[in-house]
Every structure is written in structure tokens, then in C-alpha cells.
PLY file of the C-alpha trace (Angstrom):
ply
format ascii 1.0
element vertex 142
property float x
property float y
property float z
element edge 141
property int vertex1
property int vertex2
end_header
-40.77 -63.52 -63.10
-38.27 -64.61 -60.26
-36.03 -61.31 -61.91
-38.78 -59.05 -61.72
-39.76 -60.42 -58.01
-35.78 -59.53 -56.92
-35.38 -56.45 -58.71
-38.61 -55.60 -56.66
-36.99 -56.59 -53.67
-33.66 -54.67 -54.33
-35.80 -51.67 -55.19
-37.66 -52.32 -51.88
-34.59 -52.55 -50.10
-33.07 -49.65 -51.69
-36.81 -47.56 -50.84
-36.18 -48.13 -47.25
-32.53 -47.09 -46.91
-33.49 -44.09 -48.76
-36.64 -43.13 -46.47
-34.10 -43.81 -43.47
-31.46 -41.89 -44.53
-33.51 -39.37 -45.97
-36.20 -39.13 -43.48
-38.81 -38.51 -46.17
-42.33 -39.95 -46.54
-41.25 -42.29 -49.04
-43.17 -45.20 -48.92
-40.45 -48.23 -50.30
-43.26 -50.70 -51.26
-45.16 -47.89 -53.62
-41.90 -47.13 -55.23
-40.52 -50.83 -55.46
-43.77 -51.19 -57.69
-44.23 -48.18 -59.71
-40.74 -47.83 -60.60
-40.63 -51.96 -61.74
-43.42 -51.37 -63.93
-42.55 -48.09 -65.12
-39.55 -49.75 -66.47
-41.60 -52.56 -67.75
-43.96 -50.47 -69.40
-40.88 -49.14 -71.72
-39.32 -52.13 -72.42
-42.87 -53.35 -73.02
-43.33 -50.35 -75.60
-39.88 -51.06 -77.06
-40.51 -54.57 -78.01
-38.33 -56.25 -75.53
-40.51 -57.37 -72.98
-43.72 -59.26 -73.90
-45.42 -60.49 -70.19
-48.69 -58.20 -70.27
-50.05 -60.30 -67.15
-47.44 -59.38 -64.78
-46.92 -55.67 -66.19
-51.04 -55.23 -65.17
-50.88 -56.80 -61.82
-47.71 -54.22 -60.82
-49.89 -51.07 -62.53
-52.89 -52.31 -60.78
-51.70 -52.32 -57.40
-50.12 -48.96 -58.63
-54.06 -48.00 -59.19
-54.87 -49.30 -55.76
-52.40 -47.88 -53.88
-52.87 -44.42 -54.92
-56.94 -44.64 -54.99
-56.20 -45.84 -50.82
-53.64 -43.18 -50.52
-56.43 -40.37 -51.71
-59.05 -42.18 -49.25
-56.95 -41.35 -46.42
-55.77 -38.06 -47.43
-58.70 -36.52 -48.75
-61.72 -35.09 -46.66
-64.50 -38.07 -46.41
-66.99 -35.65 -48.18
-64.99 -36.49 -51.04
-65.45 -40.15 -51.18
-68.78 -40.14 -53.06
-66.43 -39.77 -55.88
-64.22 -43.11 -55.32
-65.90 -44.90 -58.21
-65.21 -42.79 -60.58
-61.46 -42.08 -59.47
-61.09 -45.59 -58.99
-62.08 -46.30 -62.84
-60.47 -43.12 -64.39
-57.01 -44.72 -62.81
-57.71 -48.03 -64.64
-58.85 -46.45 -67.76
-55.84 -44.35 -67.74
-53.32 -47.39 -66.96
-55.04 -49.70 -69.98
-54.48 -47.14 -72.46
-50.86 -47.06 -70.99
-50.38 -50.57 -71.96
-52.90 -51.07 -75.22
-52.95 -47.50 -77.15
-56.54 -48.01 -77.23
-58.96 -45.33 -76.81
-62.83 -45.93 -76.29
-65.18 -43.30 -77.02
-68.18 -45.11 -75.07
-65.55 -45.40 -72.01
-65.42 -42.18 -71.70
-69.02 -41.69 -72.23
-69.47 -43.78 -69.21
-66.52 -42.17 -66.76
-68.02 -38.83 -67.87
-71.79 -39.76 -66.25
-70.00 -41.44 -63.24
-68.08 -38.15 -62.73
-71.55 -36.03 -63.29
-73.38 -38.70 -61.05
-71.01 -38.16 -58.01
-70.70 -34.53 -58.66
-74.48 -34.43 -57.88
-74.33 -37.07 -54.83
-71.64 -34.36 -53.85
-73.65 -30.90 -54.33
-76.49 -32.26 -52.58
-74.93 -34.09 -50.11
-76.99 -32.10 -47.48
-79.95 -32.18 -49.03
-82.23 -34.36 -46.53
-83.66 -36.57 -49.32
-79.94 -37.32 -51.25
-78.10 -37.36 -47.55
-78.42 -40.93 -47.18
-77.36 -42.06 -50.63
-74.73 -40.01 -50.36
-73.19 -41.27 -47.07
-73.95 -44.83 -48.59
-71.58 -44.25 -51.85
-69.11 -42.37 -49.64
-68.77 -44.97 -47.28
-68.25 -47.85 -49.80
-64.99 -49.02 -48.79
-66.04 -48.79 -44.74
-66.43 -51.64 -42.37
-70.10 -52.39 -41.58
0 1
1 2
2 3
3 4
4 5
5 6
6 7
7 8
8 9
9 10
10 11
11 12
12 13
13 14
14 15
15 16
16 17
17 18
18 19
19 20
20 21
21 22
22 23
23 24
24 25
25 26
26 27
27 28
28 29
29 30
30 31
31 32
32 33
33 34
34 35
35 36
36 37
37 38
38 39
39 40
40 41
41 42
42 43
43 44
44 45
45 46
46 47
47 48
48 49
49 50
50 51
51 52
52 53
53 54
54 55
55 56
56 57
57 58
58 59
59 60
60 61
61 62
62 63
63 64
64 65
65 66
66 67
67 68
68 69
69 70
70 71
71 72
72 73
73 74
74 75
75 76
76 77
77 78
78 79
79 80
80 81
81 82
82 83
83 84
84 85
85 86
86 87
87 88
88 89
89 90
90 91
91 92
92 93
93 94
94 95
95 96
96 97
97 98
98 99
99 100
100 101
101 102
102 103
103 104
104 105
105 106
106 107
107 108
108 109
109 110
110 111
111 112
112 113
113 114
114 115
115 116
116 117
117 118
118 119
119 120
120 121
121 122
122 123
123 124
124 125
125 126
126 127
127 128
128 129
129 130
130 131
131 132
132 133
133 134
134 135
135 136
136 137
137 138
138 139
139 140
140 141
């Protein structure tokens, strides 16, 4: 683990000097991560690296730090769908890692997708307004 933890760092390190040099939106942290586990992930599928634990802890902050990204970038209209993003990311990141497809899974992400489509479409609708601003304000300080 202490390699993985420095080859973060170097990455990190590496992120920033790029992002200054460059003077792109690149943020170092995101790509210290995602390119770590990336590399995991195929040295994982190659049979020569076998720690499962660590490679879903890098993916899932990969998973939350592009479901925050989206929050902030996307209109807040759009947040009665973070459930469903949210899940679809993990779904998609476990079948990365395990090959393993579920039927009923997708049974489920396909009603949460319908479920905040509606919230969505009747979003103005006086009776569904308030549930709506209640699942699209999940993540917000009380």
C-alpha cells in the first residue's frame, strides 16, 4: 500500500506541475486517483495485482468525485436525478472489477431512472413540487 500511496503522491505532484505549466483545469487530486486505479484495474485484470480493497476505495472516490463534479456543474433542476447517477457510477465501476452482470440491478437502476424522470417532468406541478425540491436537494445543508 505505502507504493500505491507514493505513486499517488508523485502522480499528485506531477498533476499540479502540469495544471501550472499548462494552465488547464486539471484537477491533480482527480487524476492522481483515476490514473492509480486505472493502472490497478489492468494489472488487476492481468493477474498481477490481487488487493480488491484498495482498488474499490481509489474507484469509489473516482465515483464520488465525478457525481460532486456533475452537482456543481449541472443546473439544480437536474439533481432529482443524483440517486440514480450516483448508483449507475457504482454499478458501472463493480462490473469493472467483478465481470458480473445483474439482470435485477438493472431492473432496479431502470425504475430509479423512470422515478426521477417523473420527479423531473413534473417538477412544477404544485402537488409533485415539493417532493421534487426534497430529492433535488439531498446533498444540501439543512
Amino acid at each position: 500500500m505505502l507504493f500505491i500511496l507514493s505513486i499517488i503522491s508523485l502522480i499528485f505532484i506531477t498533476g499540479l506541475v502540469l495544471r501550472t505549466k499548462t494552465r488547464t483545469p486539471l484537477c491533480a487530486l482527480c487524476l492522481s486517483i483515476s490514473a492509480t486505479w486505472l493502472g490497478l484495474l489492468f494489472l488487476y485484470k492481468t493477474n498481477h495485482y490481487h488487493d480488491q480493497v484498495l482498488l474499490s476505495l481509489l474507484m469509489g472516490q473516482t465515483i464520488t468525485g465525478v457525481f460532486y463534479y456533475a452537482v456543481r456543474h449541472l443546473p439544480k433542476t437536474l439533481r432529482v436525478f443524483s440517486l440514480p447517477f450516483f448508483l449507475s457510477l457504482t454499478v458501472i465501476f463493480y462490473i469493472l472489477i467483478t465481470n458480473l452482470i445483474n439482470l435485477s440491478i438493472f431492473m432496479l437502476l431502470t425504475f430509479l431512472w423512470l422515478m426521477a424522470w417523473l420527479l423531473f417532468v413534473w417538477r412544477n406541478d404544485p402537488g409533485k413540487k415539493s417532493l421534487s425540491k426534497i430529492v433535488a436537494n439531498c446533498c444540501e445543508d439543512l
